[in-house]
C-alpha positions as CSV (number, residue, x, y, z in Angstrom):
1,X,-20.8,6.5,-13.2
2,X,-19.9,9.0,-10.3
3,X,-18.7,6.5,-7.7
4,X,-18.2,7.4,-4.1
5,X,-14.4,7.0,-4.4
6,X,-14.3,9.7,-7.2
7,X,-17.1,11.9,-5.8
8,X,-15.1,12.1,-2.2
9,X,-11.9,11.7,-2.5
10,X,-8.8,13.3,-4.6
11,X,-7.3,10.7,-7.6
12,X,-4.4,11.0,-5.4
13,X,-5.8,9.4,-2.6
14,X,-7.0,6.7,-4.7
15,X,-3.3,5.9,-6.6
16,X,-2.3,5.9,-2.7
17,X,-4.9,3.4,-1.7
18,X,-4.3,1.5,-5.1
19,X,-0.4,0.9,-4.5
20,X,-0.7,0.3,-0.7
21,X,-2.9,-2.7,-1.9
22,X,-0.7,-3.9,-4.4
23,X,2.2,-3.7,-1.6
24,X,-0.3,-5.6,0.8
25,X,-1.1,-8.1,-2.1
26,X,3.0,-9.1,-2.3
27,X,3.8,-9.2,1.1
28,X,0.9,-11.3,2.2
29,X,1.7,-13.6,-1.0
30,X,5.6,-13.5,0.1
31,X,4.8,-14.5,3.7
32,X,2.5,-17.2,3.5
33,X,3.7,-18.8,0.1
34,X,7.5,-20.5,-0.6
35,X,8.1,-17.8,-2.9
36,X,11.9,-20.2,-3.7
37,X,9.7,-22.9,-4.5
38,X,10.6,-22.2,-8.0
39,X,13.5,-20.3,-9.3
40,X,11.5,-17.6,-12.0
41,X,9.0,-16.7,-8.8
42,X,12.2,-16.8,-6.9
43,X,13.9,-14.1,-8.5
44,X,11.3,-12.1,-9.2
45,X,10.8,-11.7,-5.3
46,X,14.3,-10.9,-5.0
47,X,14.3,-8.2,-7.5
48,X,11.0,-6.8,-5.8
49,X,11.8,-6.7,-2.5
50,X,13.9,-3.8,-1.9
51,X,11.8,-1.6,-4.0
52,X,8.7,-2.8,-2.0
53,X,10.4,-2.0,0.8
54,X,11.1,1.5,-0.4
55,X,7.6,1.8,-1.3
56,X,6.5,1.1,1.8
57,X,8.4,3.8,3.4
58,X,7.3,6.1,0.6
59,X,4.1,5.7,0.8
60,X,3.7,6.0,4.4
61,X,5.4,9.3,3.9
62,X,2.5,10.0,1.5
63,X,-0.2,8.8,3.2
64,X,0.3,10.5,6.3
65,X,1.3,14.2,4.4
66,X,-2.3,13.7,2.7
67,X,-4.0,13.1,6.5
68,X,-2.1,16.2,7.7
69,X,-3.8,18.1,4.5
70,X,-6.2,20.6,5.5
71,X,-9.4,18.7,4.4
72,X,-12.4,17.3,6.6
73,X,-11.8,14.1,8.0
74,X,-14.4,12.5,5.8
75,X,-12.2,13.1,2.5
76,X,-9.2,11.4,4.4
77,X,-11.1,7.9,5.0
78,X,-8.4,6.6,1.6
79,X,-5.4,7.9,3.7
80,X,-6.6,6.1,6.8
81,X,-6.9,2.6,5.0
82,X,-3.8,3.0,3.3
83,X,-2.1,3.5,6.7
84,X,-3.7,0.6,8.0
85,X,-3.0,-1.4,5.3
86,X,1.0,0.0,5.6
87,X,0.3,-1.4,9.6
88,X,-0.8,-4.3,9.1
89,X,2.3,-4.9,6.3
90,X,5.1,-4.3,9.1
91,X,3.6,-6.3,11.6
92,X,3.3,-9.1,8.7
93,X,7.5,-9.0,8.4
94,X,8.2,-8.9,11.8
């Protein structure tokens, strides 16, 4: 039952990991789909959006205090994804 992600890395690391996804996961699905399409999906997006984008900044803050920790680099590996993902998410609105 011992997984690498719970054997090597801190449950923090792994929330971090798991909400930069789910941040990924909307913006990719905002970008390439007509989110106004319909007016429910519409809306939803637009009451989203801000706190993504809040989130985005949060968890960049997050991320990067958790590299900065003083653990070896091979407990970090979650951090480094997440900040990739994070990355990859502002190039994706520009």
């Amino acid at each position: 039952m011992n997984s690498f992600l719970v054997l090597y890395n801190s449950r923090k690391q792994i929330i971090l990991l798991f909400l930069s996804i789910l941040e990924f996961i909307f913006w990719v699905f905002s970008s390439y789909f007509n989110v106004y399409k319909y007016a429910l999906i519409g809306a939803i997006y637009e009451l989203l959006a801000l706190p993504m984008l809040l989130g985005i900044i949060v968890l960049g803050i997050l991320n990067i205090l958790e590299l900065i920790s003083k653990k070896p680099f091979a407990k970090k590996i979650l951090s480094v994804i997440s900040i990739a993902l994070l990355i990859i998410i502002f190039i994706l609105l520009n």
